[in-house]
ZAKE-769880 format. One line per field, with one value per residue (C-alpha): x negated, y, z negated. Coordinates in pm, 1 decimal, padded with zeros to 6 digits. Layout:
x = (X;...);
y = (Y;...);
z = (Z;...);
END
This chain:
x = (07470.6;07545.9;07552.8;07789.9;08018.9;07990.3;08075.7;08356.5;08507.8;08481.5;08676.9;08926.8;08985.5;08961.1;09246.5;09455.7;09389.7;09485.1;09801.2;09875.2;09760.4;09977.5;10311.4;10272.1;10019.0;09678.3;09912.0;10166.4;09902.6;09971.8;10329.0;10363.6;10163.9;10377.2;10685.0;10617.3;10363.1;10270.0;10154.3;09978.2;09775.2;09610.2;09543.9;09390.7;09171.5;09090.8;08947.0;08798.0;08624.5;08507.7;08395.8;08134.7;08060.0;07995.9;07714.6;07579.2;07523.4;07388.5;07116.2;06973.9;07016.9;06734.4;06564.5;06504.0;06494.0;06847.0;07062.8;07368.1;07612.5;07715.7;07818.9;08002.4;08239.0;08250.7;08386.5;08601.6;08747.7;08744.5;08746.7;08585.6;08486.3;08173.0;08018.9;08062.3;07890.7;07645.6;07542.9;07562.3;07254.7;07103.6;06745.6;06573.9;06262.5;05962.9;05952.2;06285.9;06241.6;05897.8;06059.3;06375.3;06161.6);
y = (16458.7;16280.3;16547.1;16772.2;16429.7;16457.6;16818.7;16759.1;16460.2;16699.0;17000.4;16779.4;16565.7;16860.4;17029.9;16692.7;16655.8;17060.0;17014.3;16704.4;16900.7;17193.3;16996.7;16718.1;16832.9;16649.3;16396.8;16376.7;16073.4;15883.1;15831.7;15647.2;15365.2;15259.1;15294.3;15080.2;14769.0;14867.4;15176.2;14971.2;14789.8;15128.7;15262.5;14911.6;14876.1;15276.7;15169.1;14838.7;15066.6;15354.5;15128.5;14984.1;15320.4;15438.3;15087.1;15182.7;15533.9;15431.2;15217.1;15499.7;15711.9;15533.9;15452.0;15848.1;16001.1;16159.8;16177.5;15941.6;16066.7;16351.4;16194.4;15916.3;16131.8;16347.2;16020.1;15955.7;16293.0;16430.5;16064.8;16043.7;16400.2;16327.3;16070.5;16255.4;16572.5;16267.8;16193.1;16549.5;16633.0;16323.9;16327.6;16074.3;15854.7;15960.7;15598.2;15616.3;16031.1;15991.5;15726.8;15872.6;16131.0);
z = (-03044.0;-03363.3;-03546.2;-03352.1;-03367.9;-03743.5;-03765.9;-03520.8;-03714.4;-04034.2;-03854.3;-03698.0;-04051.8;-04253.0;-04057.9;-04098.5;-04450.4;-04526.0;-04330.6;-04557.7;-04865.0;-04784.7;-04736.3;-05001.6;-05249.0;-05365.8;-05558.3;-05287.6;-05092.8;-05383.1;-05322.6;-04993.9;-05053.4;-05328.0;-05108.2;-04792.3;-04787.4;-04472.7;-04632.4;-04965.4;-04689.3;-04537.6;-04909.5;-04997.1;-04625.6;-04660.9;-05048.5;-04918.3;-04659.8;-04905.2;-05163.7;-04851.3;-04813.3;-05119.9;-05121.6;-04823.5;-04965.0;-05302.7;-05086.4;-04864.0;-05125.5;-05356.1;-05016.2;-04961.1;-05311.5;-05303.7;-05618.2;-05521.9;-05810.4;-05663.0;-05344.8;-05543.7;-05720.8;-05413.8;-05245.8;-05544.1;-05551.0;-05167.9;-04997.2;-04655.3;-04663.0;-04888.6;-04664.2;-04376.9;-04552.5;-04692.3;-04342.3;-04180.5;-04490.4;-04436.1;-04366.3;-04166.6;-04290.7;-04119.9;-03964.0;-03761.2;-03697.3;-03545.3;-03268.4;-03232.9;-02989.8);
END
């Protein structure tokens, strides 16, 4: 189940953000949240949010042997697309997988 919610999330977004990308262009994000506050205050909660991310990630990443730099810059790069493709590949611990039966 929480997988299919992750690849749904990741169709769903993905179609958002390519519909963004086609009318403004990869730089084109970059402009509104200079014009509005308002719009300064979702780019500074949605990097607030990523940067938590990007923790959590770097902690079960050394927890279960996975290279995290890849994933950052993915993050950096691609935003919330990389931690959703983080958790859709995530494998888990062989304490938590044997009760999650």
């Amino acid at each position: 189940m929480q997988r299919n919610l992750i690849i749904l999330t990741l169709i769903v977004f993905g179609a958002l953000s390519g519909a963004a990308l086609w009318k403004y262009g990869y730089w084109g994000i970059f402009i509104p949240p200079f014009q509005t506050l308002y719009a300064g205050q979702i780019l500074a909660d949605l990097t607030i949010a990523l940067t938590m991310v990007m923790f959590w990630m770097w902690h079960d990443a050394k927890a279960t042997g996975r290279n995290i730099w890849p994933w950052i810059i993915g993050t950096l790069a691609f935003g919330s697309f990389a931690p959703l493709l983080y958790l859709l590949t995530r494998k888990l611990p062989v304490n938590l997988a044997s009760s999650a039966h």
